[in-house]
N, C-alpha and C positions, 0 to 999 in steps of 0.2 A: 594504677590500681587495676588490678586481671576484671573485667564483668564477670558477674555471677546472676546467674538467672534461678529465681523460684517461682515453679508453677503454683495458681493460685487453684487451679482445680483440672482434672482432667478436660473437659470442655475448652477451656480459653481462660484469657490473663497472665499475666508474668509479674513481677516485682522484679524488677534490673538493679542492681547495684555495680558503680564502676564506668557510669559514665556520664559525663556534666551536661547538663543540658545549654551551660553558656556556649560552649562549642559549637558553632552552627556551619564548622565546616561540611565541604561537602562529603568527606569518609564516615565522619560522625556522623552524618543526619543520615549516609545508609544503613549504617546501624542500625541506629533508630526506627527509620522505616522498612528494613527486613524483619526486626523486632517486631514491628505492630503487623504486619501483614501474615507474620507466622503467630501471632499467639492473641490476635483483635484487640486488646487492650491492656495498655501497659505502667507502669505505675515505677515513679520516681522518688523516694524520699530523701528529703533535706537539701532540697535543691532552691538553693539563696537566688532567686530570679527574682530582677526586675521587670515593671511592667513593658520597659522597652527592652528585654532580655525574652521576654516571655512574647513579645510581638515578632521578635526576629527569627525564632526557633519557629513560630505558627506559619509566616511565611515560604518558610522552605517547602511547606509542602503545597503553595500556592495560596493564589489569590484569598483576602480575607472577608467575612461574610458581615453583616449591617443588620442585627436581626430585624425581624419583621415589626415588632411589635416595642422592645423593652430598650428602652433608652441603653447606651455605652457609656461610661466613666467622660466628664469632660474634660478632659486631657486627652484622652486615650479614648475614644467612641468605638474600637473595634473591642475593648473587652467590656463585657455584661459581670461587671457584681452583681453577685446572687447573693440577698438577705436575707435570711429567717431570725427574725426579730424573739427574745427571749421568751412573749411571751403565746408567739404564731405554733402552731400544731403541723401546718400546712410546711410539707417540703416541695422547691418549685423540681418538676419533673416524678412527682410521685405513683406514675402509675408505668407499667411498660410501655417504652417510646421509641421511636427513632429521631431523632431531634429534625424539625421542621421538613417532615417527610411530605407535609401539604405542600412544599414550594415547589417548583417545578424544574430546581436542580436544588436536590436535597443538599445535607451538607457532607464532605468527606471525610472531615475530623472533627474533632474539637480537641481541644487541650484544655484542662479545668487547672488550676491552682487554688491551696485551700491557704486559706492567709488566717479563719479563725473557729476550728474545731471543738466542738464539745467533748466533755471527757465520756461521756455514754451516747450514743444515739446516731443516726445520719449516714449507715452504711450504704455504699451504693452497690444494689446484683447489675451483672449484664448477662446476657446469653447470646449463643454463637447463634445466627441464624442459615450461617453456611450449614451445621450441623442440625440443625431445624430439617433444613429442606431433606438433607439425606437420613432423617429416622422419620420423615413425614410418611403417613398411612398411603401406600398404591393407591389406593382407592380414591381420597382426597388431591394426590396428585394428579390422576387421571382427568379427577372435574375441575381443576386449576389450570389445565394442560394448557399455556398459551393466551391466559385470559389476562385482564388488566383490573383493577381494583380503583376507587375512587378515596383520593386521601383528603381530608377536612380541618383546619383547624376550627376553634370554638371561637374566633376573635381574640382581642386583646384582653377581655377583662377575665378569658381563662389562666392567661399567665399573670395577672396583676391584681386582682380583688383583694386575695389572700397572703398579700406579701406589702405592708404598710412602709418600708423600706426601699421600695424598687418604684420604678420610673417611668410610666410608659414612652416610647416614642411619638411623637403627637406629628410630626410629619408625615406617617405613613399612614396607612389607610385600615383602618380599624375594624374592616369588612372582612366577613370568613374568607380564609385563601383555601382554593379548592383546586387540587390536578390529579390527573388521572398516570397510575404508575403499572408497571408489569409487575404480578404477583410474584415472579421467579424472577431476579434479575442477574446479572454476568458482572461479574465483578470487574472492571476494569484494567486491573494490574495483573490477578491472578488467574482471572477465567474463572473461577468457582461460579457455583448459582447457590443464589440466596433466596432466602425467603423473605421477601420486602415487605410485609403487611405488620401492621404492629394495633394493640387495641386503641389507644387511644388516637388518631388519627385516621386509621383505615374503616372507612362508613357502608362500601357495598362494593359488589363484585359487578363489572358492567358484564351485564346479557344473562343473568341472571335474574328470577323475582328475587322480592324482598328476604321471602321463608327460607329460600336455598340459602340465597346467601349469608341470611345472620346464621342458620347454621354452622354454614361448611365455615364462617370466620368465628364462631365460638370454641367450634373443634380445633382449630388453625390455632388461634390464643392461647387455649389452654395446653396445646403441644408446647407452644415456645415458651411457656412458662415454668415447663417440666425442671426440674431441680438438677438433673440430671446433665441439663444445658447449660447451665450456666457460675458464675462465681460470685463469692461479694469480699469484697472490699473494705475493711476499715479502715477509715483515713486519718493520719496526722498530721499537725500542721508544717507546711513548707512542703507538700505533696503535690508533685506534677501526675498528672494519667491525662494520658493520649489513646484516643478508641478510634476504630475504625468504622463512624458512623455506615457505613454501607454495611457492613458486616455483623452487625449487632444494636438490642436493642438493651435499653437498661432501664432501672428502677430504683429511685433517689427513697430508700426508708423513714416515713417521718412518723419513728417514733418516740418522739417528742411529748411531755405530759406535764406541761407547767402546773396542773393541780397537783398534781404528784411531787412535787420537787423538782422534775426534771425539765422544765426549760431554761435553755440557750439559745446565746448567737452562734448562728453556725454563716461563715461570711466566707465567700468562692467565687474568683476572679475564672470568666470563662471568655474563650476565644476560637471561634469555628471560622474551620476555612470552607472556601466554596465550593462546592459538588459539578458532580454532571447530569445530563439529565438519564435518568436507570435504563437499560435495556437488556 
């Protein structure tokens, strides 16, 4: 079958049809990752993977990650089932993110598979933040010129209070994880600079006061959120999407209304591999 590629918005995203993600040869998986590196996040449907199909595909792009916080499948501890219970409101990852940009080598991918969709609700946006930095205002680049930002998580009970289905990991350390990352950072495959700061993790600009910098990071959020950056995504089940965590930041929609009629299980098998640390 020929690939056929459809852009999901001028910004970033592709939907691929025409190539099997069981192939984990090495011409395949260049595909693949010429795919994601030209278009940040990429979207596969009806791809029959198993969870040791879906592990082997994750490793090609290296080593696999342990989240910090949320227990893994026991069988399988490197993929995180993500629950939202029929009758939870709360989608996990609902605000713009860079997934575990607080660790101090973020992650480089994730691979998500959707094993159980609703028929309305649960679209995921991303936005290019390559294309961030280059419509970002002179002005605000000039005072970012170089500096470094402070990334924060909330603790464990920000990924798990609101998800009665998920599991924390109780071996690891429950304490805010906090590092310090480069605002602009160099992509390591393709040389781009990116804009690395995202809301829900990035807390302060180091060598700044407090006043500059929630500013100049309120202006910075509200650019990356611009409509104009970014795509979404409707998912259906048996959906693989692979992103270029360094390269984008994304936004899980929960709009979900069990008073309304509209709660569901929305149930997503996810698997990130391991970063570097940004520069």
């Amino acid at each position: 079958m020929q690939m056929e590629i459809k852009l999901l918005s001028g910004a970033l995203g592709a939907e691929i049809k025409g190539i099997n993600l069981k192939d984990t040869s090495e011409k395949n998986f260049k595909k693949i990752n010429d795919l994601l590196l030209e278009h940040k996040v990429i979207f596969f449907r009806d791809q029959l993977i198993n969870a040791e199909e879906h592990i082997a595909l994750a490793e090609k792009f290296g080593p696999l990650e342990t989240h910090a916080y949320v227990r893994g499948l026991e069988k399988h501890p490197e993929i995180v089932r993500i629950i939202k219970a029929e009758d939870e409101q709360n989608q996990w990852g609902e605000n713009w993110h860079s997934d575990v940009s607080y660790n101090a080598k973020p992650t480089k991918a994730v691979i998500l598979k959707s094993i159980k969709i609703p028929p309305v609700g649960g679209d995921t946006c991303f936005s290019n933040m390559e294309l961030a930095w280059e419509t970002l205002d002179e002005d605000i680049k000039e005072k970012i010129k170089g500096k470094t930002a402070i990334h924060s998580s909330l603790g464990a009970e920000f990924f798990l209070d609101n998800y009665k289905k998920m599991q924390g990991n109780k071996k690891k350390n429950y304490d805010e994880y906090s590092n310090e990352h480069p605002i602009v950072r160099t992509h390591p495959e393709t040389g781009k600079q990116i804009l690395f700061v995202n809301w829900t993790y990035t807390k302060k600009i180091v060598g700044l006061d407090k006043k500059e910098s929630d500013e100049i990071l309120k202006k910075i959020f509200e650019h990356q959120a611009r409509l104009e950056l970014t795509c979404r995504f409707t998912w259906t089940e048996n959906t693989v999407c692979i992103w270029d965590n360094r390269s984008v930041i994304h936004f899980a929609i929960a709009d979900f209304y069990p008073g309304r009629g509209l709660g569901y299980e929305r149930v997503m098998d996810r698997i990130a591999i391991e970063g570097d640390q940004p520069n």
